[in-house]
N, CA, C and O atoms as a Tinker XYZ file with bonds, in Angstrom:
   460  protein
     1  N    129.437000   99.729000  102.411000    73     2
     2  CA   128.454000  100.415000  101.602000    64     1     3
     3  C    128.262000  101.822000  102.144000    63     2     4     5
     4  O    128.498000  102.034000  103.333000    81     3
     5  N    127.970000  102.510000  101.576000    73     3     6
     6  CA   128.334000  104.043000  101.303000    64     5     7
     7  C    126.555000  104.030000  102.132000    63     6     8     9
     8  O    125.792000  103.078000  102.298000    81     7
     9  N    126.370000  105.731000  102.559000    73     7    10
    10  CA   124.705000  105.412000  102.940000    64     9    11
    11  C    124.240000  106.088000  101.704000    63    10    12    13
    12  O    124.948000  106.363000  100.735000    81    11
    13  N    122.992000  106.321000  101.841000    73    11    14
    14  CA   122.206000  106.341000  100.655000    64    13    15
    15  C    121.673000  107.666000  100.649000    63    14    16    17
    16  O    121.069000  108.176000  101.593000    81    15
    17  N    121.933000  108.234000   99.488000    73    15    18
    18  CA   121.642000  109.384000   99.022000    64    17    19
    19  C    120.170000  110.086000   99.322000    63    18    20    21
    20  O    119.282000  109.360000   99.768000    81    19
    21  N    119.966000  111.152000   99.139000    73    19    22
    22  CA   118.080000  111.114000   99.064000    64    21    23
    23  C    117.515000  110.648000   97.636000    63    22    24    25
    24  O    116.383000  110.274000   97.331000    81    23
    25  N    118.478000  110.768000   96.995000    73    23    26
    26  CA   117.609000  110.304000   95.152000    64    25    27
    27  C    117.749000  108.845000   95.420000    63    26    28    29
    28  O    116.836000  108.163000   94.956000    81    27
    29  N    118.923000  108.059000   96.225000    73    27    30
    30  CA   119.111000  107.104000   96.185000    64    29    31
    31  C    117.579000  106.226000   96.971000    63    30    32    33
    32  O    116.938000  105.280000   96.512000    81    31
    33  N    117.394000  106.932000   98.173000    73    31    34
    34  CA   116.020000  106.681000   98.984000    64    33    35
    35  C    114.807000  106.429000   98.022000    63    34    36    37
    36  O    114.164000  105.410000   97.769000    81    35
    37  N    114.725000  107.716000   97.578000    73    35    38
    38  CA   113.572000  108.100000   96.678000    64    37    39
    39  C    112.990000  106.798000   95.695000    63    38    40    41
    40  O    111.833000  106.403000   95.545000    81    39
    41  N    114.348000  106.274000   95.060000    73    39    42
    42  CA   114.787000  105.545000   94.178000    64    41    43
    43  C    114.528000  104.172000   94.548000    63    42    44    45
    44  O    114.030000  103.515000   93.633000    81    43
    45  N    114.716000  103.579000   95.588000    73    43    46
    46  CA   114.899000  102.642000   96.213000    64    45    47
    47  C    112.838000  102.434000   97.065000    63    46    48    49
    48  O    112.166000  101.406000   96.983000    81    47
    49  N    112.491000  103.472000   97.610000    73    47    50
    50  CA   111.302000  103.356000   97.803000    64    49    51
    51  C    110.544000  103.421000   96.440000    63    50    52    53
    52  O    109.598000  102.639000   96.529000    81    51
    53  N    110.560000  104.009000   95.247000    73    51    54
    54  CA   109.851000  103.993000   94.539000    64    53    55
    55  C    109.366000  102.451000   93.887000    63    54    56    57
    56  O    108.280000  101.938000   93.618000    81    55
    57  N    110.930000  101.993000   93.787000    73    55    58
    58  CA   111.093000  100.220000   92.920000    64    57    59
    59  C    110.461000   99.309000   94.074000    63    58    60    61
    60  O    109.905000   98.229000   93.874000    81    59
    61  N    110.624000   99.869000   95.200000    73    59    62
    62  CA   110.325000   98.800000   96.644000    64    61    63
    63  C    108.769000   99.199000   96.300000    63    62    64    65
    64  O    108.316000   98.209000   95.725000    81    63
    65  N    107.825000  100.124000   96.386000    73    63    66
    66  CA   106.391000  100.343000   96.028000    64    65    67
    67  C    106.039000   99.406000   95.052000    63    66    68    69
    68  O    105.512000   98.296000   94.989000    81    67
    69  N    106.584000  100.369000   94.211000    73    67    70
    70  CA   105.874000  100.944000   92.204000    64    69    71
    71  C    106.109000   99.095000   91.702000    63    70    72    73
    72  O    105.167000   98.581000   91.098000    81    71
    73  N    107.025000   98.463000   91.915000    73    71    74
    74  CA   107.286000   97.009000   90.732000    64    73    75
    75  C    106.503000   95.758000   91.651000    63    74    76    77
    76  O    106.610000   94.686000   91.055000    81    75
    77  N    105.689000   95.632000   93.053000    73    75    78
    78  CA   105.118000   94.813000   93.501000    64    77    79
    79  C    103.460000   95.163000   92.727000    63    78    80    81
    80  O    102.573000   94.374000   92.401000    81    79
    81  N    103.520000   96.430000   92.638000    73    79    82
    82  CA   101.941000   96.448000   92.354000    64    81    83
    83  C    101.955000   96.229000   90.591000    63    82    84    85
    84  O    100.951000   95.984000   89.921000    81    83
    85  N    103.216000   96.372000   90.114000    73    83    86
    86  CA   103.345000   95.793000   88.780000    64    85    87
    87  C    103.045000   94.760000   88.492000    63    86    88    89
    88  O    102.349000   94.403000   87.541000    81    87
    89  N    103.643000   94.030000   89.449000    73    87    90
    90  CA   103.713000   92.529000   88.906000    64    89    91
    91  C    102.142000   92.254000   89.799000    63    90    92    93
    92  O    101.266000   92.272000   88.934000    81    91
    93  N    101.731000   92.097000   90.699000    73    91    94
    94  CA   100.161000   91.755000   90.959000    64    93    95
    95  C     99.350000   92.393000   89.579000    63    94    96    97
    96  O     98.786000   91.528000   88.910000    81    95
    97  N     99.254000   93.505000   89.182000    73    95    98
    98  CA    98.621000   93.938000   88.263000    64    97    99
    99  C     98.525000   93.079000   86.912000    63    98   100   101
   100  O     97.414000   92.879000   86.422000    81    99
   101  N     99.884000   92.481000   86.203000    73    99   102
   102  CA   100.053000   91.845000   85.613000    64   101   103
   103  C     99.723000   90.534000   85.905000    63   102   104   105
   104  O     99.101000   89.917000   85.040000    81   103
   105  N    100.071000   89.848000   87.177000    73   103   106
   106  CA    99.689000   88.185000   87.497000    64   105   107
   107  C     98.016000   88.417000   87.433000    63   106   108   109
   108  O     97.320000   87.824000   86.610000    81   107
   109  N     97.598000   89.151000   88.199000    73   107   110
   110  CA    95.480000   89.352000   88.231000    64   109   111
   111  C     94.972000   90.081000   86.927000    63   110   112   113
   112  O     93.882000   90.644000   86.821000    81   111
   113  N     96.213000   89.950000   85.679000    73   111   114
   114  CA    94.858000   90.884000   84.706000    64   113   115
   115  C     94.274000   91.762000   85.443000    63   114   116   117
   116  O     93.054000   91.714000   85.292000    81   115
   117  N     94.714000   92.761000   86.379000    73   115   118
   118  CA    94.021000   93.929000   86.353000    64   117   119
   119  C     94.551000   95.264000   86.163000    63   118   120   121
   120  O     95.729000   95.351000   86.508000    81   119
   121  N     94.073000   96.245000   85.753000    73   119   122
   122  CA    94.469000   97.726000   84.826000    64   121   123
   123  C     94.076000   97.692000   83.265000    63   122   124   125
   124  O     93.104000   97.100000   82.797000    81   123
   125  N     94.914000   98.357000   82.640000    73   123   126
   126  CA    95.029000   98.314000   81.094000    64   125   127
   127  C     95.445000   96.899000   80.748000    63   126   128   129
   128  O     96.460000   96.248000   80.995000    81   127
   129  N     94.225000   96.616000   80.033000    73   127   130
   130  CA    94.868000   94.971000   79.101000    64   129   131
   131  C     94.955000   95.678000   77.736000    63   130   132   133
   132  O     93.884000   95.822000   77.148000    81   131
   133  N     95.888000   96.063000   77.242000    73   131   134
   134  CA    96.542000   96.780000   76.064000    64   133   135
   135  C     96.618000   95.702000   75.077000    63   134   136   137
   136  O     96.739000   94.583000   75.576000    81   135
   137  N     96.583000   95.753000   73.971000    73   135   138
   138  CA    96.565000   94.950000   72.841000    64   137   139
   139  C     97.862000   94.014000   72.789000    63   138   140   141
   140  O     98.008000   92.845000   72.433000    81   139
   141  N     98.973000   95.222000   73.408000    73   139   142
   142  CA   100.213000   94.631000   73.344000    64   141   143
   143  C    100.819000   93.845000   74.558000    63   142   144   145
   144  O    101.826000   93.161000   74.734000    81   143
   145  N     99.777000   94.241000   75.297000    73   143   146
   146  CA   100.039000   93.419000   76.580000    64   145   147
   147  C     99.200000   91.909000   76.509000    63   146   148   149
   148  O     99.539000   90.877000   77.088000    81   147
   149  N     98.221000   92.072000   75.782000    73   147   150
   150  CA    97.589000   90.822000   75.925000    64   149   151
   151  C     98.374000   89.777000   74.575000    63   150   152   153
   152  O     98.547000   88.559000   74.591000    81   151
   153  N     98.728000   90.757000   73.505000    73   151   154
   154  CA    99.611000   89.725000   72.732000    64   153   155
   155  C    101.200000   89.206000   73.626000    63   154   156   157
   156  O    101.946000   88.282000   73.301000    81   155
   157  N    101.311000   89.940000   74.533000    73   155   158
   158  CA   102.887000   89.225000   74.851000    64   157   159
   159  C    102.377000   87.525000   76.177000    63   158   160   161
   160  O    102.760000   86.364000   76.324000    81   159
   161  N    101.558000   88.270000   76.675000    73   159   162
   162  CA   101.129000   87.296000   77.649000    64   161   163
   163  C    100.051000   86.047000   77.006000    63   162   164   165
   164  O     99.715000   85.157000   77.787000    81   163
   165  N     99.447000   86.012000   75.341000    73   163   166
   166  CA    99.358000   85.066000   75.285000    64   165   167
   167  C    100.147000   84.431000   73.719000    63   166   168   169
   168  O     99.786000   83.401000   73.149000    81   167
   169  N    100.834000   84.989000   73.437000    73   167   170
   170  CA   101.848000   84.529000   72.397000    64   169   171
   171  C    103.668000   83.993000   72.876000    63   170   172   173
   172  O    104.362000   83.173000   72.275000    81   171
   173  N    104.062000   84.859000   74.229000    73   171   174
   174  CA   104.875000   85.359000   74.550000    64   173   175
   175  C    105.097000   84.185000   76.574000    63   174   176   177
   176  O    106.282000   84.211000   76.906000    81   175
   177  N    104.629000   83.771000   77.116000    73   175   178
   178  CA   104.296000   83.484000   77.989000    64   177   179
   179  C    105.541000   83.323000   78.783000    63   178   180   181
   180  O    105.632000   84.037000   79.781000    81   179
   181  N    106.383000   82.619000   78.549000    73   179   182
   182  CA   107.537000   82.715000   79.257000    64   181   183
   183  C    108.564000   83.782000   79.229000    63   182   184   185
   184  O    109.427000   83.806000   80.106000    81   183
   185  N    108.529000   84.807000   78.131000    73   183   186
   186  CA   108.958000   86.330000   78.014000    64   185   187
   187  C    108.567000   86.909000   79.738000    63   186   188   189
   188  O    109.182000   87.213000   80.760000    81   187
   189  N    107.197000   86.821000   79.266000    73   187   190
   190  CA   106.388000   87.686000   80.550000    64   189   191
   191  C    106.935000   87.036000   81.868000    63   190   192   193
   192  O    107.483000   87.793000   82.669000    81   191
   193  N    106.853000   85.917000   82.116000    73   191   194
   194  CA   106.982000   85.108000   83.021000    64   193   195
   195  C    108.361000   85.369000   83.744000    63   194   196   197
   196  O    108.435000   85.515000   84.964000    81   195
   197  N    109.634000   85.426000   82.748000    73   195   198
   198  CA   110.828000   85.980000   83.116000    64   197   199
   199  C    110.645000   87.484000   83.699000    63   198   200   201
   200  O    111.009000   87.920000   84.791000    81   199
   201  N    109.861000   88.252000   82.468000    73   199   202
   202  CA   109.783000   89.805000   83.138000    64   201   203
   203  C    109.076000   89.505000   84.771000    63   202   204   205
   204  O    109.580000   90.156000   85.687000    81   203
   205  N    108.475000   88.998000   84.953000    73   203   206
   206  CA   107.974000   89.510000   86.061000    64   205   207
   207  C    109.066000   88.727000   87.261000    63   206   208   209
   208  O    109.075000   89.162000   88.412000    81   207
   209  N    109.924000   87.600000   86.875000    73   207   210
   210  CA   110.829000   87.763000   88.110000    64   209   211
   211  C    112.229000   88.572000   88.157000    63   210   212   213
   212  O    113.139000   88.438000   88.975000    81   211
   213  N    112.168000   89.226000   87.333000    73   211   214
   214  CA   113.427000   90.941000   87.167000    64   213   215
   215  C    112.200000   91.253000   88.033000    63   214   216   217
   216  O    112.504000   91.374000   89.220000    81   215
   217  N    111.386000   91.355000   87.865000    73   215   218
   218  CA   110.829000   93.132000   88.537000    64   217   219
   219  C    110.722000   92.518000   90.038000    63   218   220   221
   220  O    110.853000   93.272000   91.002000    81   219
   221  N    110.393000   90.615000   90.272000    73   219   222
   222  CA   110.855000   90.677000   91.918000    64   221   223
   223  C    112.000000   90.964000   92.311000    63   222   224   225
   224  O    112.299000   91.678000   93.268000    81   223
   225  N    112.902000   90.241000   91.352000    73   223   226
   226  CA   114.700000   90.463000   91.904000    64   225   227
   227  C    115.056000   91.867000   92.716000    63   226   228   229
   228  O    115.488000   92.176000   93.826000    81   227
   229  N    114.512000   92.693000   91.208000    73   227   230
   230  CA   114.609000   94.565000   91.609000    64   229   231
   231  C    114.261000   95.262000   92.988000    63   230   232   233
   232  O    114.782000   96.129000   93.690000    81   231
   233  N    112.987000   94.366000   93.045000    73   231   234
   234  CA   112.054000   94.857000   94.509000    64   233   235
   235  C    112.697000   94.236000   95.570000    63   234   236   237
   236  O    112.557000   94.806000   96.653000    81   235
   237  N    113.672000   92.755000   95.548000    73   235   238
   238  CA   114.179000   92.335000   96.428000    64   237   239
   239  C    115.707000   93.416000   96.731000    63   238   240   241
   240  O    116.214000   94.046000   97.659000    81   239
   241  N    115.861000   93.236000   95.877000    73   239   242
   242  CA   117.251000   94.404000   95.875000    64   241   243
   243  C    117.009000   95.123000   96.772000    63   242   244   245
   244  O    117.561000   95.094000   97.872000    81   243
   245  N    116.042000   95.961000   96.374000    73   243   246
   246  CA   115.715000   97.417000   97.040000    64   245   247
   247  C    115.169000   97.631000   98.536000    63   246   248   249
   248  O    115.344000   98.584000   99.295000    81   247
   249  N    114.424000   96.388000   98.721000    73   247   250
   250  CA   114.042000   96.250000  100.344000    64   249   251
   251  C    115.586000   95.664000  101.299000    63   250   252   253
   252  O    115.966000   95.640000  102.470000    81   251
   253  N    116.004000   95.329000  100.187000    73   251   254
   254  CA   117.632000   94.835000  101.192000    64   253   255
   255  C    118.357000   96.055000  101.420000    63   254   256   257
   256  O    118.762000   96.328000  102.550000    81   255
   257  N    118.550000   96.803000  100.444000    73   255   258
   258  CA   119.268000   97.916000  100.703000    64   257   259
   259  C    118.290000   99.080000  101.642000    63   258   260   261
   260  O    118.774000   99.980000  102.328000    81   259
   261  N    117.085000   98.851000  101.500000    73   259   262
   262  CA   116.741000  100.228000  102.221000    64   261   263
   263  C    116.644000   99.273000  104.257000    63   262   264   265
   264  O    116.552000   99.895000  105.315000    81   263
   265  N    116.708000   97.804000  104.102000    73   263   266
   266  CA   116.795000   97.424000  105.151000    64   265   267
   267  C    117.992000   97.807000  105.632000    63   266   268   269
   268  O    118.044000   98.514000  106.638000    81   267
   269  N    119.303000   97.325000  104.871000    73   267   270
   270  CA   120.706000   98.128000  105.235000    64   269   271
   271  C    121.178000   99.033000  106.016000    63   270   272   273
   272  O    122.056000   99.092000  106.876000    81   271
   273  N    119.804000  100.302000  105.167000    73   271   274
   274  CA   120.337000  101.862000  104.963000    64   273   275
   275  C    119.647000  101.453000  106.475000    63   274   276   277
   276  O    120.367000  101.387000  107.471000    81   275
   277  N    118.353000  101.216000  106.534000    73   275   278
   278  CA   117.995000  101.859000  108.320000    64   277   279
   279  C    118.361000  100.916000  109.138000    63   278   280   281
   280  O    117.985000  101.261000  110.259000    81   279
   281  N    118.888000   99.916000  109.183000    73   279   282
   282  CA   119.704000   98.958000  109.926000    64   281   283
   283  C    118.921000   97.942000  110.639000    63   282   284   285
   284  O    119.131000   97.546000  111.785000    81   283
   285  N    117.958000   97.548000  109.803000    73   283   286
   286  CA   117.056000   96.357000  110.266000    64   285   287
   287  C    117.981000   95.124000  109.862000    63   286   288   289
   288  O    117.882000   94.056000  110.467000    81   287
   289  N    118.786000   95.289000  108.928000    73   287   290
   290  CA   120.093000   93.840000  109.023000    64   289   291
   291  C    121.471000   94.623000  108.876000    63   290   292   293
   292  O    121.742000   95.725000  108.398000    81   291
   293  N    122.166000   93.716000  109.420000    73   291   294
   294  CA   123.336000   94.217000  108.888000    64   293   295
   295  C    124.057000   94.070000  108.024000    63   294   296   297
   296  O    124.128000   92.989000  107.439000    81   295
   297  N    125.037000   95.460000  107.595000    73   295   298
   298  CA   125.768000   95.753000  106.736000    64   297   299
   299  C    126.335000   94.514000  105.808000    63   298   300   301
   300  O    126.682000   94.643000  104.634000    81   299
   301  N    126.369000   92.910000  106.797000    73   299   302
   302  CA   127.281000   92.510000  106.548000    64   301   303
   303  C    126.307000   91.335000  105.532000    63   302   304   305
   304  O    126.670000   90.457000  104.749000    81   303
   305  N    125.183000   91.719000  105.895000    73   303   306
   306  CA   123.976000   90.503000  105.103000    64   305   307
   307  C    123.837000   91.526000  103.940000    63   306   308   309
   308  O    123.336000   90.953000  102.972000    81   307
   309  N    124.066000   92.660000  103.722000    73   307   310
   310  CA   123.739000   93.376000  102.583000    64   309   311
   311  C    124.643000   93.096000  101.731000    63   310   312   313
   312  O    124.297000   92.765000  100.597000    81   311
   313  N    125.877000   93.159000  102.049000    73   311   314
   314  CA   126.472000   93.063000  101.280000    64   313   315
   315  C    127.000000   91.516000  100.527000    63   314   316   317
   316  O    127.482000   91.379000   99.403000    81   315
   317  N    126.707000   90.379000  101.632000    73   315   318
   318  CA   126.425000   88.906000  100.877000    64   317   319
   319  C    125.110000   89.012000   99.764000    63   318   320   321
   320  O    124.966000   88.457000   98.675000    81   319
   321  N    124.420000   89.747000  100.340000    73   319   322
   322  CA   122.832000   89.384000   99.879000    64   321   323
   323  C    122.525000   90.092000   97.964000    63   322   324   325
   324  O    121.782000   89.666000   97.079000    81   323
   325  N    123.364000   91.132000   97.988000    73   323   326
   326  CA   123.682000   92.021000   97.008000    64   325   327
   327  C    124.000000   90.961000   95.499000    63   326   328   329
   328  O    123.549000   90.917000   94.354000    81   327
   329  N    125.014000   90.217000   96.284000    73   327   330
   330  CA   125.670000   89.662000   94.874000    64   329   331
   331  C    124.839000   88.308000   94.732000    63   330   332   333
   332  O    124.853000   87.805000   93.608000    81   331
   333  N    124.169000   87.703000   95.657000    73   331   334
   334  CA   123.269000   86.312000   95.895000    64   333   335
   335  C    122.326000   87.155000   94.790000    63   334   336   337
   336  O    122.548000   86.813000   93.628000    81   335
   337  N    121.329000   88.181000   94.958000    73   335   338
   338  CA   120.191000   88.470000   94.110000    64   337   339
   339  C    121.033000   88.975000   92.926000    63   338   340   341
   340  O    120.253000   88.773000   91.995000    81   339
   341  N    122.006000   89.441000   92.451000    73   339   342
   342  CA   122.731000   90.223000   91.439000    64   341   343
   343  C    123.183000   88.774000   89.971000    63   342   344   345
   344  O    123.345000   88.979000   88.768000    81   343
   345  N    123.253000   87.607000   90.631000    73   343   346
   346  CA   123.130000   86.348000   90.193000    64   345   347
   347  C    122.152000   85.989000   89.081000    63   346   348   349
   348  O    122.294000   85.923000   87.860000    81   347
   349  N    120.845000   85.726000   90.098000    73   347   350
   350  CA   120.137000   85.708000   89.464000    64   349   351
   351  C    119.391000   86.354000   88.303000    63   350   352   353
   352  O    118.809000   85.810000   87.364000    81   351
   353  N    119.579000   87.921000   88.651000    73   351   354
   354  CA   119.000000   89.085000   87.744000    64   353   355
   355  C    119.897000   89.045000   86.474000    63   354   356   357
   356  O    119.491000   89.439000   85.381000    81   355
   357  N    121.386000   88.446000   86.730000    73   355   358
   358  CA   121.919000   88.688000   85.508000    64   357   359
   359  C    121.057000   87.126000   84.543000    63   358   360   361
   360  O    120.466000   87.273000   83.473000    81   359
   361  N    121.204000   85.824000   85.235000    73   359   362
   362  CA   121.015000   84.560000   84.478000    64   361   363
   363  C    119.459000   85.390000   83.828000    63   362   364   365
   364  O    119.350000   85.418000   82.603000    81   363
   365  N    118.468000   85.948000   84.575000    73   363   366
   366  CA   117.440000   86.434000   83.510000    64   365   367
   367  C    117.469000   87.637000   82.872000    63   366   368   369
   368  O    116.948000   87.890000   81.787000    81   367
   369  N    118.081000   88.359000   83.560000    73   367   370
   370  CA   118.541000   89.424000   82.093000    64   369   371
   371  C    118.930000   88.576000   80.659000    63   370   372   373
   372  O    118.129000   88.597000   79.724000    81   371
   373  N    120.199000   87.840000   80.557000    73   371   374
   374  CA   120.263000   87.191000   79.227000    64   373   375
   375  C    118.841000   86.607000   78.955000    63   374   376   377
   376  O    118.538000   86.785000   77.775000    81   375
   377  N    117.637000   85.810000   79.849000    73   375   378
   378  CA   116.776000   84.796000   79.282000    64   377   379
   379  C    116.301000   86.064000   78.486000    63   378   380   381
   380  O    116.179000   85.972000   77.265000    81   379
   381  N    116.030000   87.236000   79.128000    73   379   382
   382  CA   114.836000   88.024000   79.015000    64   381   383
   383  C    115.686000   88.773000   77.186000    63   382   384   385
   384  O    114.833000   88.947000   76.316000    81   383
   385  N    117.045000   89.102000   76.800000    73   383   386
   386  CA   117.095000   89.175000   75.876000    64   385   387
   387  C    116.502000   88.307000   74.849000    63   386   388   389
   388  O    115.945000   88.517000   73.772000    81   387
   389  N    116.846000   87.121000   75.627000    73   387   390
   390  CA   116.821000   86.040000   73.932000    64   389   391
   391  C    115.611000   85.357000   73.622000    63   390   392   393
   392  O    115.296000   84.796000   72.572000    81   391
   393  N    114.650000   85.552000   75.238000    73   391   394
   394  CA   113.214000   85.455000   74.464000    64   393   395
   395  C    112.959000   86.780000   73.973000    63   394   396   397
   396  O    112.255000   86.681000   72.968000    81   395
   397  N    113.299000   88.316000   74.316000    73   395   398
   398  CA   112.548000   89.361000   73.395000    64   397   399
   399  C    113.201000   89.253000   72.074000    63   398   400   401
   400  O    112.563000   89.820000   71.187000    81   399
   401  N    114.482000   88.586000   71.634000    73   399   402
   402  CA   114.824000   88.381000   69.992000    64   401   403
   403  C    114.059000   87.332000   69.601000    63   402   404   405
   404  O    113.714000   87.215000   68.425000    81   403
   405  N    113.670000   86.349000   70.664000    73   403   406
   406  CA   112.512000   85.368000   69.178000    64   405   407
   407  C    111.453000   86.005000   69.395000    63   406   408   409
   408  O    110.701000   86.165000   68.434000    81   407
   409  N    111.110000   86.505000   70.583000    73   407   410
   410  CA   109.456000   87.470000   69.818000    64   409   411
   411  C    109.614000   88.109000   69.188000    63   410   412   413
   412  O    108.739000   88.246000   68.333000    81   411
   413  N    110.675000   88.870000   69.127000    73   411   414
   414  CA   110.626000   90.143000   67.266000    64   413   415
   415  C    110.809000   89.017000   65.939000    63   414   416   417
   416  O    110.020000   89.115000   64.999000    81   415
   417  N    111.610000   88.223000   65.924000    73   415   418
   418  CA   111.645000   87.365000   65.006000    64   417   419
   419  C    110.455000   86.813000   64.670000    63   418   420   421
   420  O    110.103000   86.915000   63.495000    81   419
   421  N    109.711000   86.211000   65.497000    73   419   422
   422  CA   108.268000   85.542000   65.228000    64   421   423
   423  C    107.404000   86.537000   65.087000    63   422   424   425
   424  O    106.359000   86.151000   64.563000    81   423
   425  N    107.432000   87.919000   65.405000    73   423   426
   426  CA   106.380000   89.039000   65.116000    64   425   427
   427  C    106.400000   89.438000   63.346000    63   426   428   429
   428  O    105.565000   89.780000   62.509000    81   427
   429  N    107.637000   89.207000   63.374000    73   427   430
   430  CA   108.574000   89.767000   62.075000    64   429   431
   431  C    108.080000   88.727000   61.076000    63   430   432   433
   432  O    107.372000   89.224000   60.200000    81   431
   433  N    108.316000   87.077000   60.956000    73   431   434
   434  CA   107.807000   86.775000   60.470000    64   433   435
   435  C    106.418000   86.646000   60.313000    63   434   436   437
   436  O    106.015000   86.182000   59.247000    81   435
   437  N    105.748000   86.917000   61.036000    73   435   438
   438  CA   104.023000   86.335000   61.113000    64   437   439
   439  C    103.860000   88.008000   59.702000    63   438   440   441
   440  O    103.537000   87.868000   58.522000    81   439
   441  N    104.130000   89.074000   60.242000    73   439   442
   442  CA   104.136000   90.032000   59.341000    64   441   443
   443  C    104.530000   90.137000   57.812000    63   442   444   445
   444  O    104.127000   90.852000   56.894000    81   443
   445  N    105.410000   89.211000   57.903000    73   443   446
   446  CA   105.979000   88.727000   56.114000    64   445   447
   447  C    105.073000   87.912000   55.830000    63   446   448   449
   448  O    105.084000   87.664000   54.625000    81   447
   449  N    104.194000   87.311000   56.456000    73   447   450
   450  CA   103.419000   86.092000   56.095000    64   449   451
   451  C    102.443000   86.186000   55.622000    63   450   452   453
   452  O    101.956000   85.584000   54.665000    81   451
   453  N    101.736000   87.615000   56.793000    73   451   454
   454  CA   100.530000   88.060000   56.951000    64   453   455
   455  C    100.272000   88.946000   55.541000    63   454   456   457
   456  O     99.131000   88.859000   55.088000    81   455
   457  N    101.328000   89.877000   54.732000    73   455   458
   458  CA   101.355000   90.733000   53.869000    64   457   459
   459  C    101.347000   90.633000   52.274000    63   458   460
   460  O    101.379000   91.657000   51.591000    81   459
């Protein structure tokens, strides 16, 4: 593995911060409860439920690699560890498509219904 850029740093601390206080924010209902946020989390529940383990996967990613970059493990666990979390993110990437196509579908219909 190549070392890490400064955008790459930047990048890597931001997702390692910014997506833990996402997902607490979202698990405690606290911040903006947006109309559209409260329709996905109670129409939508396992949508959300998937989103919020992408945004751990992401944050796991990113503490592995910035562990890497400053050499709290080695090179050689980064690079097993890479494709172990890269696994999983893909099996919920597809969930996370094909529950957001039946929520447009079921939004879609409730709207033909509703009109």
């Amino acid at each position: 593995m190549q070392p890490l850029s400064d955008f790459d740093l930047f990048l890597n601390f931001a997702v390692a911060i910014g997506m833990p206080l996402l997902i607490l924010a979202n698990v405690m209902n606290v911040g903006a409860n947006t109309p559209f946020n409260i329709y996905l989390w109670r129409e939508h529940p396992n949508l959300m439920r998937v989103a919020m383990v992408v945004l751990g996967l992401l944050t796991l990613n990113a503490f592995v690699t910035l562990a890497g970059h400053y050499g709290i493990v080695s090179q050689t666990v980064v690079d097993y560890a890479v494709p172990v979390l890269g696994i999983p993110f893909l099996i919920t990437s597809v969930a996370i498509i094909w529950l957001s196509i039946r929520a447009l579908l079921q939004f879609l219909r409730s709207r033909r219904t509703s009109a």
